[in-house]
KEKEDREN-594064 format. One record per atom (N, C-alpha, C): residue in one letter; x, y, z. Coordinates in steps of 0.2 Angstrom, whole numbers, padded with zeros to 4 digits, always signed. Each point is the difference from the previous one (the first is absolute). Layout:
<drentors>
AXYZ
...
</drentors>
This chain:
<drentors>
X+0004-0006+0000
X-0004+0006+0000
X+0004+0006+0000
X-0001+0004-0005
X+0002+0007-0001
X-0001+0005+0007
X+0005+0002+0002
X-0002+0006+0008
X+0001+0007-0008
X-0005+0005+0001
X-0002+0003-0001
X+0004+0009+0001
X+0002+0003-0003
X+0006+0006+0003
X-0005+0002+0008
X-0006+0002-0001
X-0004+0002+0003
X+0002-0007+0011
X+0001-0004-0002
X+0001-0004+0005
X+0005-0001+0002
X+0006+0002-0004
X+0007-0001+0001
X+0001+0007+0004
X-0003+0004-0002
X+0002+0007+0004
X-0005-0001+0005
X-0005-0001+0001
X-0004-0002+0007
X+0006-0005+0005
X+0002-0003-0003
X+0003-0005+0002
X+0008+0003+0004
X+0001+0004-0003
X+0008+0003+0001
X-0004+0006+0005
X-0005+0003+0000
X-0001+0006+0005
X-0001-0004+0006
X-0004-0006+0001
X+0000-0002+0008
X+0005-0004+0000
X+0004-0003-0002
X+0009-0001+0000
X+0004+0005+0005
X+0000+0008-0002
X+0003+0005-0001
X-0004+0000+0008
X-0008+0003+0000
X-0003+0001+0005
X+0002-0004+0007
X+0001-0008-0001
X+0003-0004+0005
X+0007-0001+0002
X+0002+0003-0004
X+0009-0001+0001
X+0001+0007+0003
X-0005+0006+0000
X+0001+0007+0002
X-0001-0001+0008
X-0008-0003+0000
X-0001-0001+0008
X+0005-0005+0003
X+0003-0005-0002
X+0004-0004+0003
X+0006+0004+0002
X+0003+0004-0005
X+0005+0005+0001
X-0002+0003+0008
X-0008+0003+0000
X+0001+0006+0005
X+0000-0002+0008
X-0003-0009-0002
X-0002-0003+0006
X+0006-0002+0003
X+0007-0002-0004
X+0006-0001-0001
X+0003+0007+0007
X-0003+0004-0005
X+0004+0009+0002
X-0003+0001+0007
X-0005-0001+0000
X-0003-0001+0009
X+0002-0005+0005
X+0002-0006-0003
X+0002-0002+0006
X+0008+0001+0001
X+0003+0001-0005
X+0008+0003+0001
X-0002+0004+0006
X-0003+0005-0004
X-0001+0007+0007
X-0001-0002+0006
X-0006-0005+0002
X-0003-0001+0008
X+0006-0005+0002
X+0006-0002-0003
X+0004-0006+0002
X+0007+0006+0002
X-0001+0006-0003
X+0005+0005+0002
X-0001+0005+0004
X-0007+0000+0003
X-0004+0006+0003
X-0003-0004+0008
X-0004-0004-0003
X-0002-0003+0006
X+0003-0003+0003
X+0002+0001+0007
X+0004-0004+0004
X-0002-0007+0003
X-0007+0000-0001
X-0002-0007+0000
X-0002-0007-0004
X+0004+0002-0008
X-0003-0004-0004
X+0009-0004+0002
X-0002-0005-0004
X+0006-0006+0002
X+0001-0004-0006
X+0007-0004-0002
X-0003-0004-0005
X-0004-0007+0000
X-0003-0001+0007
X-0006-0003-0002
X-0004+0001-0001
X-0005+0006+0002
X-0005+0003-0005
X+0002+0000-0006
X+0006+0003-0004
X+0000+0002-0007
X+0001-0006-0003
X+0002-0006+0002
X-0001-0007-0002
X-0009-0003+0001
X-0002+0001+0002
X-0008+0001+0003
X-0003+0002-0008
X+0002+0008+0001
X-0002+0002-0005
X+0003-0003-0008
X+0004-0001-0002
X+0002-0001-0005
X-0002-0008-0001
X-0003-0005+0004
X-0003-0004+0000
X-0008-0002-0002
X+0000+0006+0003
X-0010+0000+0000
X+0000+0005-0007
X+0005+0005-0003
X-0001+0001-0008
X-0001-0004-0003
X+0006-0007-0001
X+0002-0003-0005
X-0007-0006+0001
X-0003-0002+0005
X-0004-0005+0001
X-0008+0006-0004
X-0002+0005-0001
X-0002+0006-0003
X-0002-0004-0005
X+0004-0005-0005
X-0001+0003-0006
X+0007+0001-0004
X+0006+0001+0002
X+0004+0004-0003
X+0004-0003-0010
X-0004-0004+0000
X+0000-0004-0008
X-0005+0006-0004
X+0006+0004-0005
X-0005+0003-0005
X-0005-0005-0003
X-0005+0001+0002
X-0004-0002-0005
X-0004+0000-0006
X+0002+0009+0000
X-0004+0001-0008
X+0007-0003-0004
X+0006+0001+0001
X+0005-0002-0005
X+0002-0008-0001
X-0004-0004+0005
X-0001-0006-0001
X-0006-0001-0006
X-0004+0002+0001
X-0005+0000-0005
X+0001+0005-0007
X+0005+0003+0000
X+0002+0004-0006
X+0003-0006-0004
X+0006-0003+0005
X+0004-0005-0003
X-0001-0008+0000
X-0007-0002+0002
X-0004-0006-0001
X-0001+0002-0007
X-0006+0003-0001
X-0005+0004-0008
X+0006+0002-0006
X+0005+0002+0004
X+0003+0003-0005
X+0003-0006-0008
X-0001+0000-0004
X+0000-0006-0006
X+0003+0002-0005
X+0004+0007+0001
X+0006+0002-0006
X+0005-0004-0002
X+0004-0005+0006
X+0005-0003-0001
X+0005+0004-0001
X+0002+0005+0000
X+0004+0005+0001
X+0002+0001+0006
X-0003-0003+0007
X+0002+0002+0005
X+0001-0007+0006
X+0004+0001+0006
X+0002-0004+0004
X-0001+0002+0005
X-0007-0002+0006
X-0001+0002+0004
X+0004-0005+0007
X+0004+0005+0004
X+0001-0004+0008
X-0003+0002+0007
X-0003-0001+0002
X+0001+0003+0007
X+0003+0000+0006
X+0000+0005+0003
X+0007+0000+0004
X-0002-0002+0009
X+0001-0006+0000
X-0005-0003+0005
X+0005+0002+0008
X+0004+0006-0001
X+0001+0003+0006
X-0003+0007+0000
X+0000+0005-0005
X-0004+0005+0000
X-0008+0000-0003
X-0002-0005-0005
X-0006-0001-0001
X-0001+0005-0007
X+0005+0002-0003
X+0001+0004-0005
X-0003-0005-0007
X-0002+0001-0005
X+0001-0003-0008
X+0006+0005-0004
X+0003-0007-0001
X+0005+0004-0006
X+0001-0003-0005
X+0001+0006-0005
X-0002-0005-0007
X+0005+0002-0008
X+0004-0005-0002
X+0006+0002-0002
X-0005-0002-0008
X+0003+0001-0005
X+0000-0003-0007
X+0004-0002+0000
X-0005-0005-0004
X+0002-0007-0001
X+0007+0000-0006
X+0001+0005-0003
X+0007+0002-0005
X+0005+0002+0006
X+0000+0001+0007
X+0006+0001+0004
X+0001-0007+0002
X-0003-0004+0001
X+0000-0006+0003
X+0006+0000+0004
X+0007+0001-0004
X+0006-0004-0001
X+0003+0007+0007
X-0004+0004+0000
X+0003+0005+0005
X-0004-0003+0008
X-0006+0001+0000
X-0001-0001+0006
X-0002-0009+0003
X+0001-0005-0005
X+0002-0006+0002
X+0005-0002+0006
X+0006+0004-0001
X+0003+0000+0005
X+0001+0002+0008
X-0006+0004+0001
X-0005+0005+0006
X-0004-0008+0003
X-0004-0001-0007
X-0007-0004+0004
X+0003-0008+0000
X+0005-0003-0006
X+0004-0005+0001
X+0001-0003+0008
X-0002-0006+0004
X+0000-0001+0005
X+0000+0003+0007
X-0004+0005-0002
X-0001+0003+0009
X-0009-0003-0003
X-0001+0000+0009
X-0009-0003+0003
X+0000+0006+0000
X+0002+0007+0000
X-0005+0006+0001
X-0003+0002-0007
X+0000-0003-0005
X-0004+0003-0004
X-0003-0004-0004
X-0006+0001-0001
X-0005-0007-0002
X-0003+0003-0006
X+0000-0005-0007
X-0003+0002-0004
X-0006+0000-0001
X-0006+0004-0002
X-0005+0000+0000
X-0003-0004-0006
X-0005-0002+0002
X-0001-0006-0005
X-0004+0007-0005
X-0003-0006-0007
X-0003+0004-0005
X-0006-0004+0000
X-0005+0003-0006
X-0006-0005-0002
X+0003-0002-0006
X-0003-0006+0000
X+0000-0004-0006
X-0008+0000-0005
X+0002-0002-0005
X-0007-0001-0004
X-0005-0006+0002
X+0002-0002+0005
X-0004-0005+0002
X-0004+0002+0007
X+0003+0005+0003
X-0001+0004+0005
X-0007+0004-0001
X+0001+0004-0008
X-0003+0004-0006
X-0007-0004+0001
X+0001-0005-0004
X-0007-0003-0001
X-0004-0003+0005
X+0005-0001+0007
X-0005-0002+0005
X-0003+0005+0002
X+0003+0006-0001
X-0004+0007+0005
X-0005+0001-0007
X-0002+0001-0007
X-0003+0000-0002
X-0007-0004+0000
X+0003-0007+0000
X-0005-0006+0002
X-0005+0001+0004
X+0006+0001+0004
X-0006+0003+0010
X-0005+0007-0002
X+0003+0005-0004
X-0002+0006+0000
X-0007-0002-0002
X+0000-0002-0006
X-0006-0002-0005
X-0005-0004+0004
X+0000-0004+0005
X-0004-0004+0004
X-0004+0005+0004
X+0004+0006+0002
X-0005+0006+0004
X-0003+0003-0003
X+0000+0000-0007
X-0003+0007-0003
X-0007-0003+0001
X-0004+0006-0001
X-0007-0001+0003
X-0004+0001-0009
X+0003+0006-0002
X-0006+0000-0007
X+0004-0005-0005
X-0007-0003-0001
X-0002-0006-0004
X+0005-0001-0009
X+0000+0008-0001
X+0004+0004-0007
X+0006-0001+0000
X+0002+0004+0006
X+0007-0001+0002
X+0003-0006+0000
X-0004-0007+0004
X+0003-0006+0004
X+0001-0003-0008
X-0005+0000-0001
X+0000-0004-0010
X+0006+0003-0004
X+0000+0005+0000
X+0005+0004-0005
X+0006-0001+0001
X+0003+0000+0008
X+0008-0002+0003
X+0000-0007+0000
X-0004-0005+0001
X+0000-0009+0002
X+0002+0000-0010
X-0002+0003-0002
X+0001-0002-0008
X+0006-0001-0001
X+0005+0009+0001
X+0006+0000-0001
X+0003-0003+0004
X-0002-0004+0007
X+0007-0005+0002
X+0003-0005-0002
X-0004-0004-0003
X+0006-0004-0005
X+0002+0002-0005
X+0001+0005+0001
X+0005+0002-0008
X+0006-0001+0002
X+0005+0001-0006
X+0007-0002+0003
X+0004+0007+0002
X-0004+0005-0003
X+0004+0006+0003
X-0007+0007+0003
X-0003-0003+0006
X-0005+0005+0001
X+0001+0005+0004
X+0005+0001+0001
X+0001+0008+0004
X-0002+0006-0003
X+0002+0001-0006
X-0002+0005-0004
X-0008+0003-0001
X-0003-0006-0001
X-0007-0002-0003
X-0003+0002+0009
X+0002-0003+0004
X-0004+0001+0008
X+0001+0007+0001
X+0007+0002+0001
X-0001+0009-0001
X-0006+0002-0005
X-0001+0000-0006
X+0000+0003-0004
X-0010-0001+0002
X-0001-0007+0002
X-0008+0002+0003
X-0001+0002+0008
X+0005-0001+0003
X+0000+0004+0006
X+0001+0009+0000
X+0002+0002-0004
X-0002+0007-0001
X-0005+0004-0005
X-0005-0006+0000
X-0006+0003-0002
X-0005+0001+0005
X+0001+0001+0008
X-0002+0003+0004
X+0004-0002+0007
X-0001+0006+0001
X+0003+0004+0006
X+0002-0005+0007
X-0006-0001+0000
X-0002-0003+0006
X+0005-0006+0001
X-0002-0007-0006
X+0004-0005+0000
X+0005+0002+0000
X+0004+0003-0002
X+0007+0003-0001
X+0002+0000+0006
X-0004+0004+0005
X+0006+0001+0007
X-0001-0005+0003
X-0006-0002-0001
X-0002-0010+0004
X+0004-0005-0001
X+0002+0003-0007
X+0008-0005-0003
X+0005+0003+0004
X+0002+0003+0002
X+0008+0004+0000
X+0001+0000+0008
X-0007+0000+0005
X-0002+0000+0006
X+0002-0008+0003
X-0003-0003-0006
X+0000-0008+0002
X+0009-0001-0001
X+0004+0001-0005
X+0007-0001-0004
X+0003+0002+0008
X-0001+0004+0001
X+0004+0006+0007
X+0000-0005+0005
X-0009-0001+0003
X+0000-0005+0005
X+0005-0008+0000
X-0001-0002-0006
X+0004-0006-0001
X+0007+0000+0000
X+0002+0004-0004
X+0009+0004+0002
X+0001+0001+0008
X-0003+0003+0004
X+0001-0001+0008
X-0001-0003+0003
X-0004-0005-0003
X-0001-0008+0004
X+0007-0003-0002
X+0001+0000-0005
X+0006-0004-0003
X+0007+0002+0002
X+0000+0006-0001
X+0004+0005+0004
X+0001-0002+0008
X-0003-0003+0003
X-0002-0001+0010
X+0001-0006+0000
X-0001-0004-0003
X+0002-0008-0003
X+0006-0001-0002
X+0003+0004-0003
X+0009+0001-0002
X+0002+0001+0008
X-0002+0006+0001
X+0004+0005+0007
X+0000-0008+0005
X-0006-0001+0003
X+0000-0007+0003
X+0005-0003+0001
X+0003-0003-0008
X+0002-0006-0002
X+0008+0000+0003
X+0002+0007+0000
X+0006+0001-0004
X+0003+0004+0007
X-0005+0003+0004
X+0002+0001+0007
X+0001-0006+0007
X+0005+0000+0004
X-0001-0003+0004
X-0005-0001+0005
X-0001-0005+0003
X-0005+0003+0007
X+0003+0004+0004
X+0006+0000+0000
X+0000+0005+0004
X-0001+0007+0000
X+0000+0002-0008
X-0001+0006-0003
X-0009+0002+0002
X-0003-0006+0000
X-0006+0002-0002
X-0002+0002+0007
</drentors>
């Protein structure tokens, strides 16, 4: 699935947004850890604890780089800072050496076309108008429906975000189902 310029800049503003706030929360505790004569480093261990337990895995840039189907890019995560990073795939030869045997960087998986046509499958099982359900169950045995499923999914609105609503939900299921797999218990 194509991300959209409109989503990639959505995407890069709460990026920007949350790395700004993490900066200030950052800047605050510096301060009360320099000011207050009562913080200690175990509160700051405390705190820095109950951030990373937060949530602290980008998530939208997990879901950037699940969807993402350019093949131009190599998505890893940085399973100590919870960063996505993403090299092309013409550097390879440069940053192989970086992600090359360290456990702190975990590649993120992609979809496959098999991925493709099960979220399709499923989607077309929901659909409620009788037009719609007929018209997409047609083009799924074709050999190449993507085009054609767009192509009747932008004949109205509605189904459209139902589809991209639905695509998103199952990228974050998928997405939570990787994070799972690939963290320790003791992470979790």
């Amino acid at each position: 699935m194509a991300i959209s310029f409109f989503q990639r800049l959505r995407l890069g503003l709460r990026g920007w947004n949350r790395r700004r706030a993490e900066s200030a929360e950052s800047r605050q505790r510096d301060f009360l850890a320099r000011e207050v004569s009562w913080s200690s480093p175990v509160a700051e261990a405390a705190a820095k604890a109950e951030s990373a337990s937060q949530g602290g895995v980008d998530r939208e840039g997990l879901q950037v780089a699940f969807l993402d189907d350019s093949g131009r890019m190599e998505h890893y995560l940085d399973s100590v800072s919870g960063e996505v990073i993403e090299f092309l795939v013409s550097e390879r030869d440069t940053h192989s050496e970086i992600i090359a045997g360290s456990n702190r960087y975990w590649r993120v998986p992609s979809r496959s076309p098999e991925t493709e046509r099960q979220d399709r499958t499923a989607f077309v099982m929901l659909v409620a108008s009788p037009d719609h359900k007929a018209q997409l169950e047609g083009i799924l045995e074709k050999p190449e429906p993507a085009a054609e499923f767009r192509r009747i999914l932008a004949t109205d609105r509605v189904l459209e975000r139902a589809w991209y609503n639905f695509k998103n939900d199952r990228a974050t299921a998928a997405i939570d189902r990787w994070l799972n797999s690939v963290r320790s218990p003791k992470e979790l």
